[in-house]
TIMI-870237 format. One record per residue (C-alpha): x, z, y; residue in three letters; residue number from 0. Coordinates in nm, 2 decimals. Example, Ala and Ser with C-alpha at 12.3 -4.5 7.8 and 13.67 -1.06 7.14 Angstrom:
<pts>
x:1.23 | z:0.78 | y:-0.45 | residu:Ala | num:0
x:1.37 | z:0.71 | y:-0.11 | residu:Ser | num:1
</pts>
This chain:
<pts>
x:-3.55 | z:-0.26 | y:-1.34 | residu:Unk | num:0
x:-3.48 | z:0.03 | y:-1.01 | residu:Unk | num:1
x:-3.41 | z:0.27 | y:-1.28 | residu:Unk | num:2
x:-3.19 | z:0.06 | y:-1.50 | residu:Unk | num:3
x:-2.99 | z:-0.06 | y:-1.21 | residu:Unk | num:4
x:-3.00 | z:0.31 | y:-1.11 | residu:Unk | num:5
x:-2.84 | z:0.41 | y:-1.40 | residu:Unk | num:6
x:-2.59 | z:0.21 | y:-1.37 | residu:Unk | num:7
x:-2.48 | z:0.27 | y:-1.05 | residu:Unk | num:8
x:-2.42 | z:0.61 | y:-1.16 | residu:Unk | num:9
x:-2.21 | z:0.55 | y:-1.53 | residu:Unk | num:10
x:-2.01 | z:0.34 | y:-1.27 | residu:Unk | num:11
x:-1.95 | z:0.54 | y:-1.00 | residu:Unk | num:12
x:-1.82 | z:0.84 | y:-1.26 | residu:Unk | num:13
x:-1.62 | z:0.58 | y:-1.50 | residu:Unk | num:14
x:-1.43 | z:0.46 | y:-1.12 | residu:Unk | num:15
x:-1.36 | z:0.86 | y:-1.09 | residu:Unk | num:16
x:-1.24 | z:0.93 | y:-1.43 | residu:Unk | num:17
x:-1.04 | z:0.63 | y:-1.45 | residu:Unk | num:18
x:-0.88 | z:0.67 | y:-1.11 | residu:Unk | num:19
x:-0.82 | z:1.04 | y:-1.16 | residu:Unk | num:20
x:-0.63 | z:0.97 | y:-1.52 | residu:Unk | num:21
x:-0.40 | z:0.70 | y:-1.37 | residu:Unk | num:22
x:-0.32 | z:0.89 | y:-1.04 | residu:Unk | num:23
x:-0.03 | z:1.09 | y:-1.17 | residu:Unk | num:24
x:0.13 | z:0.80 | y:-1.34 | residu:Unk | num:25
x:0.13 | z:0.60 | y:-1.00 | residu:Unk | num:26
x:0.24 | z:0.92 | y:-0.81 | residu:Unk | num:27
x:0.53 | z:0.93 | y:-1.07 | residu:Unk | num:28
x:0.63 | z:0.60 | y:-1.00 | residu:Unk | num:29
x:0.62 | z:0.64 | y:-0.62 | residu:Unk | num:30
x:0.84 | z:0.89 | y:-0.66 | residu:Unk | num:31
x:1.09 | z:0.73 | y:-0.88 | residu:Unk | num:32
x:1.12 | z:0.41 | y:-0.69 | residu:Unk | num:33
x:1.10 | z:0.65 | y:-0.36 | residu:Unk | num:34
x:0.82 | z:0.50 | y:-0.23 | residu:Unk | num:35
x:0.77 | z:0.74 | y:0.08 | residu:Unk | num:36
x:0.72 | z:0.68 | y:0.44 | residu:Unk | num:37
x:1.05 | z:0.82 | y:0.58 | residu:Unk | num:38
x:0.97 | z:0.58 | y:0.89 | residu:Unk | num:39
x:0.82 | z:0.89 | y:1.03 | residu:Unk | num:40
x:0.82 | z:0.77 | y:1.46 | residu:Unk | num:41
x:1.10 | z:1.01 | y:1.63 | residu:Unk | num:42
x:1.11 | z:1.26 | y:1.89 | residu:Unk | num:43
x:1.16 | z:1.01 | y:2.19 | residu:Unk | num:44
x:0.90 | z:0.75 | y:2.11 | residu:Unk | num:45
x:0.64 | z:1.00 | y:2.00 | residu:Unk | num:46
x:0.73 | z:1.39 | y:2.08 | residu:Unk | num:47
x:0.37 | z:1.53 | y:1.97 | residu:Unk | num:48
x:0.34 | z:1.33 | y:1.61 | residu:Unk | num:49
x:0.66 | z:1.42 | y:1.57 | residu:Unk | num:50
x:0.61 | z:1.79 | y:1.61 | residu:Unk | num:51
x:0.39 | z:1.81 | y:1.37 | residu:Unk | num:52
x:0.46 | z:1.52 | y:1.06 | residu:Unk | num:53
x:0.84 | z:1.54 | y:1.07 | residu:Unk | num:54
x:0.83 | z:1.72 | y:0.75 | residu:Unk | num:55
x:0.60 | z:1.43 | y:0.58 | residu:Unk | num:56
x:0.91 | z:1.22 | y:0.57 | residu:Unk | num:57
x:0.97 | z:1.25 | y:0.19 | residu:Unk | num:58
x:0.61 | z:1.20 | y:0.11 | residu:Unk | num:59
x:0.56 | z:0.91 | y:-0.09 | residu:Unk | num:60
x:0.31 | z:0.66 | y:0.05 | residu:Unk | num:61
x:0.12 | z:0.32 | y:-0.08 | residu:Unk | num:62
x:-0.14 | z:0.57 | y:-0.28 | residu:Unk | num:63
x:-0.43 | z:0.32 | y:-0.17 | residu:Unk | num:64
x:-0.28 | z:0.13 | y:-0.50 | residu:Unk | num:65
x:-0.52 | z:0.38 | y:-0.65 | residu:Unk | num:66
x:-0.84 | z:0.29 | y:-0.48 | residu:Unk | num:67
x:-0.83 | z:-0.13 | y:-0.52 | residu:Unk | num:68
x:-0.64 | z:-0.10 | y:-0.80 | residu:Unk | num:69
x:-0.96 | z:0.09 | y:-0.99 | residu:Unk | num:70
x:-1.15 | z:-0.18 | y:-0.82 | residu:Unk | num:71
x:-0.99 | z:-0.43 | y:-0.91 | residu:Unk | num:72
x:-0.92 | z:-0.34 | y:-1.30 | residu:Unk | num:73
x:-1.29 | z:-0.20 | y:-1.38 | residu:Unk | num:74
x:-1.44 | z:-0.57 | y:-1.21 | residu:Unk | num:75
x:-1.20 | z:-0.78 | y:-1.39 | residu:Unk | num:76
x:-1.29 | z:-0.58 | y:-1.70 | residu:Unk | num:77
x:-1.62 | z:-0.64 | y:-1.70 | residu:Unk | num:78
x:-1.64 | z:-0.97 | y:-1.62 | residu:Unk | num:79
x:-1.39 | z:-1.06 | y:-1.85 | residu:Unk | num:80
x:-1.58 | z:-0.88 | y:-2.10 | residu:Unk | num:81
x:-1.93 | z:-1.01 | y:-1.99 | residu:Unk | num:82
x:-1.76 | z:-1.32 | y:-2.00 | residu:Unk | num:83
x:-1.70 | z:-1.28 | y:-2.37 | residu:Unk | num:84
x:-1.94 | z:-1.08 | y:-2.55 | residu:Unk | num:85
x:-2.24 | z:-1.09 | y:-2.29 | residu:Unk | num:86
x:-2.53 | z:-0.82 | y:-2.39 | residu:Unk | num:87
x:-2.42 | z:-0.50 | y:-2.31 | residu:Unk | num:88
x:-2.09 | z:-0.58 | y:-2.09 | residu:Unk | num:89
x:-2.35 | z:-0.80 | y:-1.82 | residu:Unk | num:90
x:-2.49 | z:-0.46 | y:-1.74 | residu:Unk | num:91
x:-2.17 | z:-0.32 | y:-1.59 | residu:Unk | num:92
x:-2.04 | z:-0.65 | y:-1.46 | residu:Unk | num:93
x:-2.06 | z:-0.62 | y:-1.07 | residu:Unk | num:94
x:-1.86 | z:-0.97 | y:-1.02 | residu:Unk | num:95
x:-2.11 | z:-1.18 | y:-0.89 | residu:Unk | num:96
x:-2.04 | z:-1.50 | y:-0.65 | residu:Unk | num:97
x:-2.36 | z:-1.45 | y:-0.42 | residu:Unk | num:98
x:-2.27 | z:-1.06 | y:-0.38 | residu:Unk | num:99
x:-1.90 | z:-0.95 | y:-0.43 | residu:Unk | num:100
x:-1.69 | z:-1.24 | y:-0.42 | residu:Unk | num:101
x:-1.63 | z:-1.23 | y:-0.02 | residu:Unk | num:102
x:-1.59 | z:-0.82 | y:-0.05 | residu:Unk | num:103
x:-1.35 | z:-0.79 | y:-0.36 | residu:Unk | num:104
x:-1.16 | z:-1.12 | y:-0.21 | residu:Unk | num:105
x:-1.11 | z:-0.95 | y:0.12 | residu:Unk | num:106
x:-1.05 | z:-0.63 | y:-0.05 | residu:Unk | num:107
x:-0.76 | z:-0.79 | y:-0.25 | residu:Unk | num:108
x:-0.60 | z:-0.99 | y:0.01 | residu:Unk | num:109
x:-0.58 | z:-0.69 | y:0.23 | residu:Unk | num:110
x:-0.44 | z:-0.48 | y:0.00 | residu:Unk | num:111
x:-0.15 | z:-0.72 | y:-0.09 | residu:Unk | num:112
x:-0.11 | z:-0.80 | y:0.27 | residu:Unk | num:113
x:-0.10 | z:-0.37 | y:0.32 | residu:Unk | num:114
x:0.17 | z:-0.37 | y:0.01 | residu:Unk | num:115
x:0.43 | z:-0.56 | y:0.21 | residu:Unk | num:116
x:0.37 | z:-0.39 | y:0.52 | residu:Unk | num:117
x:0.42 | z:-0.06 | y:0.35 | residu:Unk | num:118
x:0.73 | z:-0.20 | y:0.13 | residu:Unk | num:119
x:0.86 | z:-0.33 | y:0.47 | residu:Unk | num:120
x:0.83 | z:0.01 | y:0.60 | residu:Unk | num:121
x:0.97 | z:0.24 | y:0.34 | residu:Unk | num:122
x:1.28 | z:-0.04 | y:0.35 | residu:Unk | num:123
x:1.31 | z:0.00 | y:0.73 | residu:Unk | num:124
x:1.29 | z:-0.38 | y:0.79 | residu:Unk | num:125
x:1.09 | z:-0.48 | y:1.09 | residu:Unk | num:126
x:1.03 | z:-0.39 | y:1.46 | residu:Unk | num:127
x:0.98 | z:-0.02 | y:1.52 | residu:Unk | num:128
x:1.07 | z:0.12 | y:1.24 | residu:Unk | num:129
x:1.00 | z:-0.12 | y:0.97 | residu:Unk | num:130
x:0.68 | z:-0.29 | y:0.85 | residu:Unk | num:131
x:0.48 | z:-0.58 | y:1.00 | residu:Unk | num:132
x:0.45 | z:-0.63 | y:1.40 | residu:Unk | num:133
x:0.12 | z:-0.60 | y:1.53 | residu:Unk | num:134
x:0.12 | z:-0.96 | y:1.63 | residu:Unk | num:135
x:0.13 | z:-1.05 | y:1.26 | residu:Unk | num:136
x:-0.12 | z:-0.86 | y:1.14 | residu:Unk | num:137
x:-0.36 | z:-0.97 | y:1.42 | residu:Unk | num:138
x:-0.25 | z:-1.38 | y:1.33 | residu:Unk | num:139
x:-0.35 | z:-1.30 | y:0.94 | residu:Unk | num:140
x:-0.64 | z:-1.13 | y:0.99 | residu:Unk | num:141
x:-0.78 | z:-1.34 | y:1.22 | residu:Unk | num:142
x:-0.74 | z:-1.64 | y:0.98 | residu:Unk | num:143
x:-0.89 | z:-1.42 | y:0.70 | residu:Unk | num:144
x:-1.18 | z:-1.32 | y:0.92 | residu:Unk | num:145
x:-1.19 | z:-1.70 | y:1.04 | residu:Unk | num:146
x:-1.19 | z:-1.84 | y:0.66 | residu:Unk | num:147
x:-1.51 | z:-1.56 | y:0.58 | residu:Unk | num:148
x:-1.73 | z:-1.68 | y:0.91 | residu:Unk | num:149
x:-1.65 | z:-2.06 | y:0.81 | residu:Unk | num:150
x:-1.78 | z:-1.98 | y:0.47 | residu:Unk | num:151
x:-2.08 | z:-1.78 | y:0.58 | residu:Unk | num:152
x:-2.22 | z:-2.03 | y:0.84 | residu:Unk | num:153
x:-2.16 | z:-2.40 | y:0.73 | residu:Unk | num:154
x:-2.16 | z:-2.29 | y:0.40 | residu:Unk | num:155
x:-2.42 | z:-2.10 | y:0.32 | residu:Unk | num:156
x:-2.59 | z:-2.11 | y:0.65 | residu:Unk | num:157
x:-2.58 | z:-1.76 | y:0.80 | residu:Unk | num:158
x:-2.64 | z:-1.75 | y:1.13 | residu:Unk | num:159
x:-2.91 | z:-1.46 | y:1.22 | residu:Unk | num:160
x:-2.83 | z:-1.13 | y:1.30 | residu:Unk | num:161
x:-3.11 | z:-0.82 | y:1.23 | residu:Unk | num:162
x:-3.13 | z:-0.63 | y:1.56 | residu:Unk | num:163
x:-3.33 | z:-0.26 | y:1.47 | residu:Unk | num:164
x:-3.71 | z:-0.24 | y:1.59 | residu:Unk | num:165
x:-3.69 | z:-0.60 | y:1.70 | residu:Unk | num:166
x:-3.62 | z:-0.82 | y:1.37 | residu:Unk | num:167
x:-3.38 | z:-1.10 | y:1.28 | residu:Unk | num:168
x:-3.21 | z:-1.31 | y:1.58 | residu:Unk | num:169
x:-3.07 | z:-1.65 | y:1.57 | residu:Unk | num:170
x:-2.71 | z:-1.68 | y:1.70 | residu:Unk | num:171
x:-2.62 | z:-1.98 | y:1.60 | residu:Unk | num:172
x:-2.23 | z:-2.05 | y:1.60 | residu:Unk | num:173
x:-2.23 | z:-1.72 | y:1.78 | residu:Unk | num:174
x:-2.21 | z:-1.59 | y:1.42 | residu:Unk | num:175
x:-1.90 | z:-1.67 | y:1.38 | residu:Unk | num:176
x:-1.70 | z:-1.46 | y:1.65 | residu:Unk | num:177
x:-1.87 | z:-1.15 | y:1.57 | residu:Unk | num:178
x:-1.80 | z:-1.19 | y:1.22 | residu:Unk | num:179
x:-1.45 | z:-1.23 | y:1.31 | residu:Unk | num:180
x:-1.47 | z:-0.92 | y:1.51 | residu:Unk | num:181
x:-1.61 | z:-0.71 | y:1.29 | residu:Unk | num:182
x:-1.37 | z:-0.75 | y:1.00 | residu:Unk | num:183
x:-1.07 | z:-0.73 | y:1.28 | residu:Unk | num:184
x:-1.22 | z:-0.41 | y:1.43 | residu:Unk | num:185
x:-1.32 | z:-0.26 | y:1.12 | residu:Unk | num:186
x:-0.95 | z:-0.27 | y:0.91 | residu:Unk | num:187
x:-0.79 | z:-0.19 | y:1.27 | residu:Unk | num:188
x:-1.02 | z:0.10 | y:1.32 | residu:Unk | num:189
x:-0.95 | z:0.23 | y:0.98 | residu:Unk | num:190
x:-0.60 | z:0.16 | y:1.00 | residu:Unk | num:191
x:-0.56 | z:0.42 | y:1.34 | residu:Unk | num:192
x:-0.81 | z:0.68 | y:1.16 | residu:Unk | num:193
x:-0.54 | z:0.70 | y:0.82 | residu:Unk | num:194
x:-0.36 | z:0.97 | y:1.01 | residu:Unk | num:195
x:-0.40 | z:1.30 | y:0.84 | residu:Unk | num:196
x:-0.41 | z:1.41 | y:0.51 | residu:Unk | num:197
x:-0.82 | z:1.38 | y:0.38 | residu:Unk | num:198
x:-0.88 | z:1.20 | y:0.73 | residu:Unk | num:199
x:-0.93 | z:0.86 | y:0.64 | residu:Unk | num:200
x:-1.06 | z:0.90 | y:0.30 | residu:Unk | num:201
x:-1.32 | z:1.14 | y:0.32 | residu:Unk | num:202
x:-1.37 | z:0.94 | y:0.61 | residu:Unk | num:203
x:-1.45 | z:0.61 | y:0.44 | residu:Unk | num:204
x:-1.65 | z:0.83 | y:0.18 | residu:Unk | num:205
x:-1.94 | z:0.86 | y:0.36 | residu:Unk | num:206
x:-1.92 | z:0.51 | y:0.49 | residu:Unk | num:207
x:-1.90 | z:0.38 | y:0.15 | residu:Unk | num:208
x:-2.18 | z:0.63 | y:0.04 | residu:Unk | num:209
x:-2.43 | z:0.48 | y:0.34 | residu:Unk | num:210
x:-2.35 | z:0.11 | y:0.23 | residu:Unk | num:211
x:-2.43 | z:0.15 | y:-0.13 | residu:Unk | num:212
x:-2.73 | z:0.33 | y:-0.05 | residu:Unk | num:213
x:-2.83 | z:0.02 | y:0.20 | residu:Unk | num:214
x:-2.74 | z:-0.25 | y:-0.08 | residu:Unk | num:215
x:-2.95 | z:-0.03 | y:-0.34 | residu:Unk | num:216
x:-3.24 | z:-0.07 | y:-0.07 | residu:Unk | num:217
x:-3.20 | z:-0.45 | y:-0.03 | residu:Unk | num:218
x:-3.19 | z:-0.48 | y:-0.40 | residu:Unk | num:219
x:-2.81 | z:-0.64 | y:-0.38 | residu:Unk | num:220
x:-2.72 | z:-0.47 | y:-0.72 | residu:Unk | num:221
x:-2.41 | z:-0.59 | y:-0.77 | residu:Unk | num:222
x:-2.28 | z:-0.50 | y:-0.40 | residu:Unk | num:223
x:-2.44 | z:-0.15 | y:-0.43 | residu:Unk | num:224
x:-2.24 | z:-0.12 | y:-0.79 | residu:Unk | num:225
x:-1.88 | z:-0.20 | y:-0.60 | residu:Unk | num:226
x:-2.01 | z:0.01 | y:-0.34 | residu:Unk | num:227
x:-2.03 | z:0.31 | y:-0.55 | residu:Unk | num:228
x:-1.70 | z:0.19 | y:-0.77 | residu:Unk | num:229
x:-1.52 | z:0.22 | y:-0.44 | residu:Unk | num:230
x:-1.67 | z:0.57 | y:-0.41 | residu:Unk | num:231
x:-1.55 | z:0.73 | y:-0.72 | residu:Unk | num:232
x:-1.20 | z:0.55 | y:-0.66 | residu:Unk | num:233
x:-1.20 | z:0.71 | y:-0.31 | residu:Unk | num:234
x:-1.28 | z:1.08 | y:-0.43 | residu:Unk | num:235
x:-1.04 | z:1.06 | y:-0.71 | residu:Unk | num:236
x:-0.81 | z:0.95 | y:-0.38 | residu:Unk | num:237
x:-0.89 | z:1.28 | y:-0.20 | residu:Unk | num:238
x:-0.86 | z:1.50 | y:-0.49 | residu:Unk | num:239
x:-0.49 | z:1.48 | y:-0.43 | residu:Unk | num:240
x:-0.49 | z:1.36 | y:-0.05 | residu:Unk | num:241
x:-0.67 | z:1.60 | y:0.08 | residu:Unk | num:242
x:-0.41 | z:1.87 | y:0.25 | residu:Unk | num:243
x:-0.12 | z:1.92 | y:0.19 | residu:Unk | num:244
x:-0.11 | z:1.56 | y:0.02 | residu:Unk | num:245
x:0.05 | z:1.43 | y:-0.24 | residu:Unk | num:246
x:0.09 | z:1.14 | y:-0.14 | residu:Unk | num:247
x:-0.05 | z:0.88 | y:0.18 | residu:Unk | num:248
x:-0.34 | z:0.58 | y:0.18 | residu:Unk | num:249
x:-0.08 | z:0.37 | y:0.31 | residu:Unk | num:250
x:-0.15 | z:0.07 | y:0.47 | residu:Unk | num:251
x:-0.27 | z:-0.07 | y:0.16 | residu:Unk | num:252
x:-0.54 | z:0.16 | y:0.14 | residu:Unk | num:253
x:-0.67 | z:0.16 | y:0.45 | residu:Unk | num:254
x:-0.61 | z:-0.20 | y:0.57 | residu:Unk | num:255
x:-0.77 | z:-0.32 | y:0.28 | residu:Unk | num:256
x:-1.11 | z:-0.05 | y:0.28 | residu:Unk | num:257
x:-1.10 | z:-0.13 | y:0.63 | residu:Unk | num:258
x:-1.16 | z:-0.47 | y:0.60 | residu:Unk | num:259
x:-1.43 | z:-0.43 | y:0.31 | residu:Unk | num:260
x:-1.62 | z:-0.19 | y:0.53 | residu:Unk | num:261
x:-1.64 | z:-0.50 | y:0.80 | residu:Unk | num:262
x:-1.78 | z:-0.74 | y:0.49 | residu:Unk | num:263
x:-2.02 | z:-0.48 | y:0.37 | residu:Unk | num:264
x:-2.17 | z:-0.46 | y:0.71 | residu:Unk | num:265
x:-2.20 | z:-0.85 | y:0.71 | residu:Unk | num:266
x:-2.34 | z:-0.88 | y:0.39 | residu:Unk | num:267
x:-2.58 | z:-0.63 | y:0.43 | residu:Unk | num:268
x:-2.66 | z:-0.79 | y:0.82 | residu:Unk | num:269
x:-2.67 | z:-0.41 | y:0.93 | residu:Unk | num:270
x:-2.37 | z:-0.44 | y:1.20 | residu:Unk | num:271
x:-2.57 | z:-0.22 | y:1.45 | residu:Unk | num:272
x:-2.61 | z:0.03 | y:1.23 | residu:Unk | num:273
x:-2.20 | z:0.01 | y:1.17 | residu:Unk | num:274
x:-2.12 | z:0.23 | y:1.49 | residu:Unk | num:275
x:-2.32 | z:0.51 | y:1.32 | residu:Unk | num:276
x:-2.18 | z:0.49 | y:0.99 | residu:Unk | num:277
x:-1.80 | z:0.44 | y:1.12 | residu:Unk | num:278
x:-1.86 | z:0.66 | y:1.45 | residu:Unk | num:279
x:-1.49 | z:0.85 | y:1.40 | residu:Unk | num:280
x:-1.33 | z:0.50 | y:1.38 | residu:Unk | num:281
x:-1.46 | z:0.40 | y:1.69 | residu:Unk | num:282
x:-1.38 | z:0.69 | y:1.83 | residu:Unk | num:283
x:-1.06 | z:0.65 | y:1.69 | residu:Unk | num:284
x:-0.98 | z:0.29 | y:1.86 | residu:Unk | num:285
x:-1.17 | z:0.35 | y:2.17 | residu:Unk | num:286
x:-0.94 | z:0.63 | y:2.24 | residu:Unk | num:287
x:-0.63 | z:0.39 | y:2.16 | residu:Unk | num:288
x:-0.79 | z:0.12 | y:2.40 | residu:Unk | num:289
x:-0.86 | z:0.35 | y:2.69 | residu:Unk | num:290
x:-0.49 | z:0.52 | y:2.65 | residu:Unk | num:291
x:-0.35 | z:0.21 | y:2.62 | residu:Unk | num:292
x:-0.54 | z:0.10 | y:2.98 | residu:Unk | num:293
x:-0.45 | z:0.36 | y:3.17 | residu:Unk | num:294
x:-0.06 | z:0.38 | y:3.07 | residu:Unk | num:295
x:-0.08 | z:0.04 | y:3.19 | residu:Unk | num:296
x:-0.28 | z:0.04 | y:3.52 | residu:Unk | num:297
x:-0.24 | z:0.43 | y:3.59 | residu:Unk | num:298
x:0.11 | z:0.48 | y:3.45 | residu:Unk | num:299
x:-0.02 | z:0.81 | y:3.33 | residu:Unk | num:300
x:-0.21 | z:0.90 | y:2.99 | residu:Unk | num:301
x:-0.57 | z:1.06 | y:2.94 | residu:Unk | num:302
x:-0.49 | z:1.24 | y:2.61 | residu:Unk | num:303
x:-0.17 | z:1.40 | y:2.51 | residu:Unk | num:304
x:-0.14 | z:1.15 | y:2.20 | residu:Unk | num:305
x:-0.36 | z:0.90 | y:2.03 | residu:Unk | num:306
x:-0.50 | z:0.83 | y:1.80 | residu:Unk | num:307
x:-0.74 | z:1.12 | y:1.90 | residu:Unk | num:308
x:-0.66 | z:1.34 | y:1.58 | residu:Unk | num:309
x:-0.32 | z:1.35 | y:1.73 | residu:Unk | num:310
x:-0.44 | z:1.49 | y:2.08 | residu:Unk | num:311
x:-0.67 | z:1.75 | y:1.91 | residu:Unk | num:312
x:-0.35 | z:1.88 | y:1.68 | residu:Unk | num:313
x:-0.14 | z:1.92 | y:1.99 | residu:Unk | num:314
x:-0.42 | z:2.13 | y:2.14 | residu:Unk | num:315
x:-0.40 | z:2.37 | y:1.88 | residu:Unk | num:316
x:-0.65 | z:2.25 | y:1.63 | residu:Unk | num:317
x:-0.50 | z:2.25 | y:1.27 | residu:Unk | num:318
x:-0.42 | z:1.99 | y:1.03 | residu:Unk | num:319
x:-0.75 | z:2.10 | y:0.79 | residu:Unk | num:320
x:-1.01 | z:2.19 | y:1.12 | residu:Unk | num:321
x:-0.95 | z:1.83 | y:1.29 | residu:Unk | num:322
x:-1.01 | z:1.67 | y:0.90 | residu:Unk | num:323
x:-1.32 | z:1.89 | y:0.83 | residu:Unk | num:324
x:-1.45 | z:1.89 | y:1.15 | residu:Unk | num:325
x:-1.38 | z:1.46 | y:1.16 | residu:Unk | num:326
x:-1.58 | z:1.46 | y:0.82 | residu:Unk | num:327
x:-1.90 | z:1.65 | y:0.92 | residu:Unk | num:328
x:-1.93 | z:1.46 | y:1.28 | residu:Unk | num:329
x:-1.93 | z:1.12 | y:0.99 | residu:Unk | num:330
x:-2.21 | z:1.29 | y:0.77 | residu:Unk | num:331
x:-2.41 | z:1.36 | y:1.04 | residu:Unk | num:332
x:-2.40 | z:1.03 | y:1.23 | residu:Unk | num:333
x:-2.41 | z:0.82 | y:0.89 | residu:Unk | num:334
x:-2.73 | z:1.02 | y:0.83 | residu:Unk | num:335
x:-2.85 | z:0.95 | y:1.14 | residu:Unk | num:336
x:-2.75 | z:0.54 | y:1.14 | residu:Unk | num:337
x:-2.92 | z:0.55 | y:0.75 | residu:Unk | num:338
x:-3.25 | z:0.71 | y:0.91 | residu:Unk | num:339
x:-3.24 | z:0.43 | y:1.15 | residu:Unk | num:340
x:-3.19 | z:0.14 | y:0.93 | residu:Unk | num:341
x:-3.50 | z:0.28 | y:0.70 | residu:Unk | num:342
x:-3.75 | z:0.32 | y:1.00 | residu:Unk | num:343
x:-3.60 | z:-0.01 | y:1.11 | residu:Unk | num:344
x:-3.65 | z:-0.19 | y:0.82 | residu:Unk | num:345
x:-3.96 | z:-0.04 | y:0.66 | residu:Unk | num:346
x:-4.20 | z:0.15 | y:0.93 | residu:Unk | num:347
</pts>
């Protein structure tokens, strides 16, 4: 049964490459035909430092998240339709499964859509600051998103205990229901700051991906392990022409919508302690928002020379490439170190 499922986890994650990476320069070509780029690049005056160094990503095309859900998206419906028809053989690959996925691929499509507008807002300049959706809308949607997933998880199916490391599962209650909320608001909002550099966000999510589908293979949630690792190959298809200088950008579609599937898999896998480890540069990321944010207000004067953080390092003199490489390896190290928790956690 392990090494079936095993097996499978692994066609899938190299079918989600192949068949991201072969549809990649057909959606690039029509990005750039409809001239789908962020041009809404913030000016000198509002932001001198991001300025300085993205003026010249004006003309490239954004919205390439399409990619990553859109490979999601496809290969699930695929399969289900197909297990649907024939059974047998197309059950094996079907990772559509009500008790597992439906809450992930939901969010993963709603997000996405929602991230769509946004970005078509913003390449169309209509909206505050430059076009797009205020923050006040966002936070109103996602918070009835996030709302809709804790109602569903606690009345329900009666979810209401939360697995605190080296201590064991906790009864919350309704408490349950505001930190699921939080954690799906934090996590696309966290994700959402750290899409800021070419490779950042993606390689990024990679390894956060990665840890979750090697938590959901350990729990035996197949089907979650198998969107985990569709996500994956999707997401290095993504960096094979993100990574610097990019092709093209996540958009908000890419990382509003990962963002908020990184938030359900924590959920679903109860391992939201262990989420600070795995997502370490995007709490880093918003924490360094938060505190800049605080002191512009109280102190009238900033910390860091521009946030997110990635920005403050670049206008210290660190390059484009150092502050993504560097930003990856802090994330491969930490997720290491949150996955070597959760196993001595759970099983010693």
């Amino acid at each position: 049964m392990i090494a079936f499922e095993g097996i499978r986890i692994l066609i899938l994650f190299a079918l989600s490459f192949v068949v991201a990476l072969f549809i990649t320069p057909f959606v690039l070509k029509l990005l750039m035909k409809f001239g789908i780029k962020k041009k809404n690049i913030r000016d000198a005056t509002t932001a001198p430092i991001f300025h300085q160094f993205h003026k010249n990503k004006g003309e490239t095309p954004t919205m390439g998240g399409v990619i990553i859900w859109g490979t999601v998206v496809v290969l699930g419906l695929l399969f289900f339709v197909l297990s649907q028809l024939f059974g047998g053989f197309a059950n094996y690959f079907n990772f559509v499964s009500r008790s597992e996925t439906y809450l992930p691929l939901g969010y993963l499509l709603f997000a996405a859509i929602v991230g769509l507008i946004d970005d078509f807002l913003g390449v169309l300049r209509i909206g505050p600051k430059g076009g797009g959706l205020s923050m006040r809308h966002k936070i109103i949607m996602y918070t009835i998103v996030s709302a809709v997933g804790a109602w569903w998880f606690y009345f329900r199916l009666g979810w209401n205990t939360l697995f605190i490391p080296f201590i064991g599962d906790i009864t919350i209650g309704w408490w349950y229901i505001p930190l699921f909320m939080f954690v799906i608001i934090a996590s696309a909002f966290s994700t959402n700051e750290t899409d800021g550099l070419d490779g950042l966000a993606g390689g990024t999510l990679f390894f956060i991906f990665g840890a979750f589908a090697v938590i959901a293979f350990t729990l035996k949630h197949f089907d979650l392990a198998a969107m985990n690792v569709v996500i994956l190959g999707a997401l290095l298809a993504f960096l094979w022409f993100n990574i610097y200088p990019a092709k093209f950008f996540m958009g908000d579609t890419g990382s509003m919508s990962l963002g908020i599937t990184v938030g359900a898999m924590a959920m679903l896998t109860n391992t939201v302690f262990f989420l600070p480890f795995f997502g370490a540069i995007l709490v880093f990321e918003s924490v360094t928002v938060i505190i800049q944010m605080i002191s512009k207000k109280i102190r009238k004067k900033k910390i860091f020379l521009s946030t997110p953080i990635h920005h403050h390092f670049e206008a210290i003199g660190w390059p484009e490439t150092q502050i993504t490489m560097r930003f990856w390896f802090i994330t491969a190290v930490t997720t290491t170190i949150g996955l070597a928790l959760f196993f001595i956690a759970r099983f010693i």
